[in-house]
N, CA, C and O atoms as a DFTB+ gen file, in Angstrom:
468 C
 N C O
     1  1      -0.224     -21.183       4.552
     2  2       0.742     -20.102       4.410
     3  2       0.056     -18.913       3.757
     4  3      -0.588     -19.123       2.730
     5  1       0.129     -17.762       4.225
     6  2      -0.689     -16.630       3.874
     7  2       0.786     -16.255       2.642
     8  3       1.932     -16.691       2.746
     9  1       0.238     -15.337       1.557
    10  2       1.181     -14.830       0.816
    11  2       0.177     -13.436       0.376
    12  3      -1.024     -13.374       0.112
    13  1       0.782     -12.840       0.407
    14  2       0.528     -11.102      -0.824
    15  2       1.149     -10.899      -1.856
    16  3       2.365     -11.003      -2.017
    17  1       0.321     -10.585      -2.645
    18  2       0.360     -10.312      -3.957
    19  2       0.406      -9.012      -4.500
    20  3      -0.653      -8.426      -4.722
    21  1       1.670      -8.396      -4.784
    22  2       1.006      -7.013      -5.021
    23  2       1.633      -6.748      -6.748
    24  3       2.327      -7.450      -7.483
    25  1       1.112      -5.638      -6.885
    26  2       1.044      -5.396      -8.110
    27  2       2.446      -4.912      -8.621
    28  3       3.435      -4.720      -7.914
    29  1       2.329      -4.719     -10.251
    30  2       4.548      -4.266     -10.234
    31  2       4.087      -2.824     -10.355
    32  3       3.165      -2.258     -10.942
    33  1       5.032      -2.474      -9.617
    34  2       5.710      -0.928      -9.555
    35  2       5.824      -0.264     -11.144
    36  3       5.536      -0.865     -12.178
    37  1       6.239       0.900     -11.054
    38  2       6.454       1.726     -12.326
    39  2       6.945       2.480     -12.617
    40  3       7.313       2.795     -11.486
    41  1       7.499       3.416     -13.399
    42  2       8.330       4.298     -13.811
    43  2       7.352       5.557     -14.296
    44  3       6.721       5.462     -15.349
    45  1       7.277       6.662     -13.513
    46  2       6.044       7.692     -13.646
    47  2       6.629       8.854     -13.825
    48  3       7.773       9.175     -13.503
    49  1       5.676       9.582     -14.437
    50  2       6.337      11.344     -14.566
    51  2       5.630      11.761     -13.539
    52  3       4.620      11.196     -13.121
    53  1       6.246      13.007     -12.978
    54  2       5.936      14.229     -12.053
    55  2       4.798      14.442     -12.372
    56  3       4.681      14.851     -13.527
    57  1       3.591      14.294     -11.624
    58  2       2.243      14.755     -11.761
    59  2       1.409      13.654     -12.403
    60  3       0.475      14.102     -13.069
    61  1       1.506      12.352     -12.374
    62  2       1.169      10.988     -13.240
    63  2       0.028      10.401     -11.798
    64  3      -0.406      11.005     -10.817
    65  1      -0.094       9.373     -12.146
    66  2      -0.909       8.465     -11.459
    67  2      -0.370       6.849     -11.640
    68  3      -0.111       6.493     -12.790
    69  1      -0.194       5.859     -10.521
    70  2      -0.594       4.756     -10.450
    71  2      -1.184       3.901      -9.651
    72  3      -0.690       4.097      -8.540
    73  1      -2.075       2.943      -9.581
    74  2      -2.567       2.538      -8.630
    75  2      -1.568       1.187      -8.184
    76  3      -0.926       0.573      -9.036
    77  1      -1.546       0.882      -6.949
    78  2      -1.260      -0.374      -6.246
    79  2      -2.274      -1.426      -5.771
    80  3      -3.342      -1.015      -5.316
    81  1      -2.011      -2.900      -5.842
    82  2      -2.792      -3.473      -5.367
    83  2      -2.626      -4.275      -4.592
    84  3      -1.618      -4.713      -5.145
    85  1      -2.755      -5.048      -3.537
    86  2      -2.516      -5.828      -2.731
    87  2      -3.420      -7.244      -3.052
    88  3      -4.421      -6.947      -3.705
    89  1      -3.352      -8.286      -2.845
    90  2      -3.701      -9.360      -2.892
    91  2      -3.485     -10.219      -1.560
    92  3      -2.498      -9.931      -0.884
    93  1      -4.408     -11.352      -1.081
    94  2      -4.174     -12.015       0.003
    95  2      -4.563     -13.109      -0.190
    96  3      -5.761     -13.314      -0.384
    97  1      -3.569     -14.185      -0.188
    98  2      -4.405     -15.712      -0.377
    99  2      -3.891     -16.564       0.438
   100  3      -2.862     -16.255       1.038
   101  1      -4.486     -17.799       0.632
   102  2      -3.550     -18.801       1.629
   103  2      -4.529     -18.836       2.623
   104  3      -5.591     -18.239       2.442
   105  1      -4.320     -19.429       3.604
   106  2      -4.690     -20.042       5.236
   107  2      -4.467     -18.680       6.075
   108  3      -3.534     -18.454       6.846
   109  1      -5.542     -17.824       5.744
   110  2      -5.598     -16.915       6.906
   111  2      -6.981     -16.692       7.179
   112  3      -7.722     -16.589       6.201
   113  1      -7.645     -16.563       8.739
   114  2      -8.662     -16.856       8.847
   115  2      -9.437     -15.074       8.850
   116  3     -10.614     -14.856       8.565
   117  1      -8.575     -14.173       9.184
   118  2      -9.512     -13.250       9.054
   119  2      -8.204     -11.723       8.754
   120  3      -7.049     -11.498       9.116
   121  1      -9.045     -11.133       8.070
   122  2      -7.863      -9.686       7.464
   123  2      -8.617      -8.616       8.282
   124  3      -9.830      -8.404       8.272
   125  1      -7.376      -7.794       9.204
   126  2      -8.145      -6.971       9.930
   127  2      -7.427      -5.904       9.184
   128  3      -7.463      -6.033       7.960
   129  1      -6.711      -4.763       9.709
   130  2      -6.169      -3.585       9.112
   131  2      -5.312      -4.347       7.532
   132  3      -4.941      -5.518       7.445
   133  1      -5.167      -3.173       6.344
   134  2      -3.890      -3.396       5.399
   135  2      -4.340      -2.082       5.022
   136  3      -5.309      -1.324       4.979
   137  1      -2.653      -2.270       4.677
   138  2      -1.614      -0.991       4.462
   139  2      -0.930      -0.662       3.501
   140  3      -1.078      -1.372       2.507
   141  1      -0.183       0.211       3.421
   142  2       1.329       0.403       2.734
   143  2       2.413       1.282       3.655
   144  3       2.015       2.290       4.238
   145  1       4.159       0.737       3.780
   146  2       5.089       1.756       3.872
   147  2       5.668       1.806       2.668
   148  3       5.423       1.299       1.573
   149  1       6.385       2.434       3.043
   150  2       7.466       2.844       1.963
   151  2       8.769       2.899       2.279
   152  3       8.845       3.304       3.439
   153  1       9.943       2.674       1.780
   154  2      11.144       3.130       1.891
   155  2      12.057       3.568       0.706
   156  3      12.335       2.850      -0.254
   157  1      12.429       4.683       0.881
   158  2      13.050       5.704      -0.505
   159  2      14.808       5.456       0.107
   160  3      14.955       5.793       1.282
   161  1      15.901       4.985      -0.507
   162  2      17.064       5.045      -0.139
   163  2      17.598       6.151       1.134
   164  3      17.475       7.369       1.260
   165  1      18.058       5.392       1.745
   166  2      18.961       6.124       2.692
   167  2      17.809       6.492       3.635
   168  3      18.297       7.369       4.348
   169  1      16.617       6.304       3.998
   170  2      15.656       6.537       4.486
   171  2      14.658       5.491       5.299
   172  3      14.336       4.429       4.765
   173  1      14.246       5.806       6.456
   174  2      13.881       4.927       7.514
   175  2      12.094       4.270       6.493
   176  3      11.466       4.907       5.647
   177  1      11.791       2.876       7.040
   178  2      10.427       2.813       6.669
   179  2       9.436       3.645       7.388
   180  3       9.485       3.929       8.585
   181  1       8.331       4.086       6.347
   182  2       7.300       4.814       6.869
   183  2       6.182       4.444       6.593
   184  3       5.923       3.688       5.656
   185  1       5.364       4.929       7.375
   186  2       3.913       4.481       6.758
   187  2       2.883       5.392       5.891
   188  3       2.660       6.543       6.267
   189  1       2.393       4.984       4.981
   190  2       1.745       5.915       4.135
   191  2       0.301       5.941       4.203
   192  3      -0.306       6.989       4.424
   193  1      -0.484       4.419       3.956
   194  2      -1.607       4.407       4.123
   195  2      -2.089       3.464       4.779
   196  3      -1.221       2.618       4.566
   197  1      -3.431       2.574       5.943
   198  2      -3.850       2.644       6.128
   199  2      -5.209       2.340       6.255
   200  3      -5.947       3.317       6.377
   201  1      -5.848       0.968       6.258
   202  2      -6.992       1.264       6.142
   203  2      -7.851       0.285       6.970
   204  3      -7.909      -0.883       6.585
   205  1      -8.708       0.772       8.384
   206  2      -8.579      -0.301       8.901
   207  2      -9.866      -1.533       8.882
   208  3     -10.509      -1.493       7.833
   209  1     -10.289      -2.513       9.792
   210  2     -10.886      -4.046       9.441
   211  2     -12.066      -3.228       8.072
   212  3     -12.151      -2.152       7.482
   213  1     -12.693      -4.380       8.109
   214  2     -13.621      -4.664       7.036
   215  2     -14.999      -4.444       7.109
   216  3     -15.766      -4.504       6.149
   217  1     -15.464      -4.048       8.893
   218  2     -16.229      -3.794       9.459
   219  2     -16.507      -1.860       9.612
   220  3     -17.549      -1.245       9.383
   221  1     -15.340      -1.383      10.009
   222  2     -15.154       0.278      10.026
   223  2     -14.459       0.538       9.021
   224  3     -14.463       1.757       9.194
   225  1     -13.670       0.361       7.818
   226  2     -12.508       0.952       6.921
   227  2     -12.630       2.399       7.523
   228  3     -13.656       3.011       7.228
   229  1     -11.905       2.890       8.159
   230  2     -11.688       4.321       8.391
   231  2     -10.088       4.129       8.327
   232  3      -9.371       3.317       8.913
   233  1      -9.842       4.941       7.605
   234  2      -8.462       5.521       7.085
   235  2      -7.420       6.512       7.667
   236  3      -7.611       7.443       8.449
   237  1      -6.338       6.106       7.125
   238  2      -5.232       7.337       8.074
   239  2      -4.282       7.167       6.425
   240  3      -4.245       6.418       5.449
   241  1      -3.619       8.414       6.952
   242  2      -2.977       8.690       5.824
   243  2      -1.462       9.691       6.210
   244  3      -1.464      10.590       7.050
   245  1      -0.191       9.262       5.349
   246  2       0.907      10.032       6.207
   247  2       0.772      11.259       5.792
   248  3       0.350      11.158       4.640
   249  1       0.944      12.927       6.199
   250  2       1.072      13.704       5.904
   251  2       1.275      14.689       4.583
   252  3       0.700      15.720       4.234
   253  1       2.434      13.849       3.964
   254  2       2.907      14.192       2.812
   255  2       2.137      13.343       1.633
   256  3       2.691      13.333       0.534
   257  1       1.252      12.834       1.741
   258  2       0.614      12.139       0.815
   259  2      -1.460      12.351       0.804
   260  3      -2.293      12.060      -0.055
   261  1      -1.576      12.913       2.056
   262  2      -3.150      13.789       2.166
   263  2      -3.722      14.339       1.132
   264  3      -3.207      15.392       0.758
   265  1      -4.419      14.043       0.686
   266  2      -5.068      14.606      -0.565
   267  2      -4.816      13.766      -1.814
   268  3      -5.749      13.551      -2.588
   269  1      -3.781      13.355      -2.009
   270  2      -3.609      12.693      -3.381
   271  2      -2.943      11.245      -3.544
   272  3      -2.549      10.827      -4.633
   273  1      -2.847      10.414      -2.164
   274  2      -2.790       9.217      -2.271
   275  2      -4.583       8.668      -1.609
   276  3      -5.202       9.276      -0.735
   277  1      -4.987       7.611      -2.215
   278  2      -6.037       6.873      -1.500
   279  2      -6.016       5.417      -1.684
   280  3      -5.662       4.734      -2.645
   281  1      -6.621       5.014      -0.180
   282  2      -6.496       3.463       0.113
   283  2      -7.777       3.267       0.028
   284  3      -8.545       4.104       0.504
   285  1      -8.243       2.129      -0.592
   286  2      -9.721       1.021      -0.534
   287  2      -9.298      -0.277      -0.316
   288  3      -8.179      -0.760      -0.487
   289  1     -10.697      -0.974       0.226
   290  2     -10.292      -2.318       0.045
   291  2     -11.614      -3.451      -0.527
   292  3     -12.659      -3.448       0.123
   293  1     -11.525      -4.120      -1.401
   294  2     -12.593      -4.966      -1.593
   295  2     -12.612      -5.986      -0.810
   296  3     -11.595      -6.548      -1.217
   297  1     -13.054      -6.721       0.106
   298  2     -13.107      -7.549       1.124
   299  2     -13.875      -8.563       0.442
   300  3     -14.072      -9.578       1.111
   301  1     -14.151      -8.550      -0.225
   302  2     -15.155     -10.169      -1.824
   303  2     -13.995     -10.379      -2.137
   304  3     -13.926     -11.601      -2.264
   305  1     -12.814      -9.846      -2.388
   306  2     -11.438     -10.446      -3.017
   307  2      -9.941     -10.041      -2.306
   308  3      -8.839      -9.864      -2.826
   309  1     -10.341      -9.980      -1.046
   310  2      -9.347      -9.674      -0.357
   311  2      -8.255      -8.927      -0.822
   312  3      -7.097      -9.284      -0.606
   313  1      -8.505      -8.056      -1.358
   314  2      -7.226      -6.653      -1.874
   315  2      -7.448      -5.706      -1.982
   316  3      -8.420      -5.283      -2.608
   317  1      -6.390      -4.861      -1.248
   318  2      -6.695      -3.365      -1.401
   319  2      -5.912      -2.853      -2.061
   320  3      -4.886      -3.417      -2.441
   321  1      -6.215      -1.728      -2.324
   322  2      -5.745      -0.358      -3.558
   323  2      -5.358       0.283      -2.751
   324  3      -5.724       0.451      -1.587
   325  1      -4.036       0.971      -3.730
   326  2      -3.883       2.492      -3.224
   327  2      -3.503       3.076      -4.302
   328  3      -2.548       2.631      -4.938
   329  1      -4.279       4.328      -4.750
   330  2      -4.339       4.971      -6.102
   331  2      -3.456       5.939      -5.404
   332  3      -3.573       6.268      -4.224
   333  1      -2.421       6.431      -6.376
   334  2      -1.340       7.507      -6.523
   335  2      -1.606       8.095      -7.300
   336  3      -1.426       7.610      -8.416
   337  1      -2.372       9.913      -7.179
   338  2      -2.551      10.679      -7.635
   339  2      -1.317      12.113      -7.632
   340  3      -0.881      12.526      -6.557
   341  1      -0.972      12.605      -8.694
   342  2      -0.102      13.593      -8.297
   343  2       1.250      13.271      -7.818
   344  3       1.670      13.638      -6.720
   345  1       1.954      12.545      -8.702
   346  2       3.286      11.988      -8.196
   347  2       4.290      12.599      -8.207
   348  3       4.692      13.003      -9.298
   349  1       5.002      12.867      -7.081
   350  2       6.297      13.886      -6.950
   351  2       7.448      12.885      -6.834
   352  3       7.436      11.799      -6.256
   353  1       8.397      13.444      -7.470
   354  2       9.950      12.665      -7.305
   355  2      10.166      12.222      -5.484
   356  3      10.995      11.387      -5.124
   357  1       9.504      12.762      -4.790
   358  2      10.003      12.682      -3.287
   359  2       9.027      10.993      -3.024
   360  3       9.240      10.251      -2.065
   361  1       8.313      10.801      -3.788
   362  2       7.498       9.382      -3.465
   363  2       8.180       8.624      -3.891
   364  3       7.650       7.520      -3.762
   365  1       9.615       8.521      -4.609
   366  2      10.112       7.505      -5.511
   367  2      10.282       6.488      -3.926
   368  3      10.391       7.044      -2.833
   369  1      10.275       5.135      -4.071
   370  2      10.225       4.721      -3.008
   371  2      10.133       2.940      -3.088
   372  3       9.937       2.484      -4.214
   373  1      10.205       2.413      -2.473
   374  2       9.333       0.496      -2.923
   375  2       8.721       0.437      -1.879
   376  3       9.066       0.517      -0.700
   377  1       7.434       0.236      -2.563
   378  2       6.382      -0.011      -1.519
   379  2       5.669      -1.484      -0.877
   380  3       5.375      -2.494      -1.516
   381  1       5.567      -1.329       0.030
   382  2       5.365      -2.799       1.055
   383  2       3.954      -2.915       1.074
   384  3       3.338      -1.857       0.952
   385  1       3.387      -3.822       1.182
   386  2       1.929      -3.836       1.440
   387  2       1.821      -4.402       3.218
   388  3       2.749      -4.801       3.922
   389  1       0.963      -4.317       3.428
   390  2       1.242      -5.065       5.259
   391  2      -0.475      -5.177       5.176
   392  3      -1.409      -4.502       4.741
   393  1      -0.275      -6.398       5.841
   394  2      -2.071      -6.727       6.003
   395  2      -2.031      -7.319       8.138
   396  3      -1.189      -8.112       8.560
   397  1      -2.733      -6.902       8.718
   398  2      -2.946      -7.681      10.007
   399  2      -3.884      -8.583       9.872
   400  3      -4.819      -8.764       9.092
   401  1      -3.267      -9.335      11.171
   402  2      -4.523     -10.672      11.170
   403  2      -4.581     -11.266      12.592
   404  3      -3.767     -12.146      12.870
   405  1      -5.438     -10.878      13.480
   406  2      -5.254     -10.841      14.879
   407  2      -3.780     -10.351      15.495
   408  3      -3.612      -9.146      15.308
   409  1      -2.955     -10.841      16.011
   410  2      -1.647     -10.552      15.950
   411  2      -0.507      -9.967      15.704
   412  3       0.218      -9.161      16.287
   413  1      -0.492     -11.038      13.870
   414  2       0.450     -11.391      13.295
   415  2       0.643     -10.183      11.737
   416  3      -0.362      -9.987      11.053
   417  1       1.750      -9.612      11.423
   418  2       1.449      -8.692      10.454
   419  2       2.166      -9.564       8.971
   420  3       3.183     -10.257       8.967
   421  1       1.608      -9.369       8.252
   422  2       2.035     -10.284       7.049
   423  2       2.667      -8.647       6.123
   424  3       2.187      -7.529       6.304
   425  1       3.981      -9.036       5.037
   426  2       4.478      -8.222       4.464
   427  2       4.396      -8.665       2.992
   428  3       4.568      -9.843       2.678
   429  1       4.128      -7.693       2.094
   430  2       4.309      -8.084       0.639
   431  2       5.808      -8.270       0.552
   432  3       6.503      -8.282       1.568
   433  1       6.438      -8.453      -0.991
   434  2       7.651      -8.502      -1.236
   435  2       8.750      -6.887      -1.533
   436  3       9.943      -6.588      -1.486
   437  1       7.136      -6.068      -1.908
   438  2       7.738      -4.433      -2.175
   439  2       7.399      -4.267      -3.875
   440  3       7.468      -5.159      -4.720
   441  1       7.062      -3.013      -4.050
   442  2       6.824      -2.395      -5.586
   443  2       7.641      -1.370      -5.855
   444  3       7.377      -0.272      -5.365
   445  1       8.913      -1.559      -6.778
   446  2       9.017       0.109      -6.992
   447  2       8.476       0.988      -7.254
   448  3       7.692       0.844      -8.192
   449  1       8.552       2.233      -6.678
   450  2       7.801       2.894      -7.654
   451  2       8.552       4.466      -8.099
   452  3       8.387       5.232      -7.150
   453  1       9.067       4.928      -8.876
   454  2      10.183       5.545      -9.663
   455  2       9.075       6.625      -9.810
   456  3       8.035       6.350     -10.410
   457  1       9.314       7.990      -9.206
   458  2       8.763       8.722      -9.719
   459  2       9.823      10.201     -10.609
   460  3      10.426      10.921      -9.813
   461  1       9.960      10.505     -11.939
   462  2      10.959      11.291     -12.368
   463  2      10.626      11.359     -14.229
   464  3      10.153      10.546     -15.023
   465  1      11.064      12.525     -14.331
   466  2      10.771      12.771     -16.014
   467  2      12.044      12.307     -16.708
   468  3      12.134      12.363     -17.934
């Protein structure tokens, strides 16, 4: 059984930083793309970051987050980051982690993440 692990969410001021982490353990034989969406109330899921196999990591990133969100991944410990730089109330949101694996897309449980003074 594959499971993700991600890190807890937080309560941030306007212009703060936190990082996210993803974790992957269990019976999975190989991690190709992982990610993050998001969903902020009343609002469809989206995707934010991005990052793809372990072989190319070349990155995509959603619009509103260019410049001051970034995704890595350590592939020695199967988890990736995504550092939140510059946090605006419009990111308040719980964030999903998503990892692929031939196929099949595996989902974290979600992080809040509260952005507001």
């Amino acid at each position: 059984q594959v499971r993700l692990v991600e890190s807890e969410g937080a309560l941030v001021q306007p212009g703060g930083s936190l990082r996210l982490s993803c974790s992957v353990s269990g019976s999975i034989f190989r991690i190709d793309a992982m990610g993050w969406y998001r969903q902020a109330p009343g609002k469809e899921r989206e995707l934010v970051a991005r990052i793809s196999s372990s072989s190319s990591e070349n990155t995509n990133y959603a619009d509103s987050v260019k410049g001051r969100f970034s995704i890595s991944r350590d592939n020695t410990k199967n988890t990736a980051y995504l550092q939140m730089n510059n946090l605006k109330p419009e990111d308040t949101a719980v964030y999903y982690c998503t990892v692929r694996s031939f196929d099949t897309t595996y989902w974290g449980r979600g992080a809040q993440v509260t952005v507001s003074s």
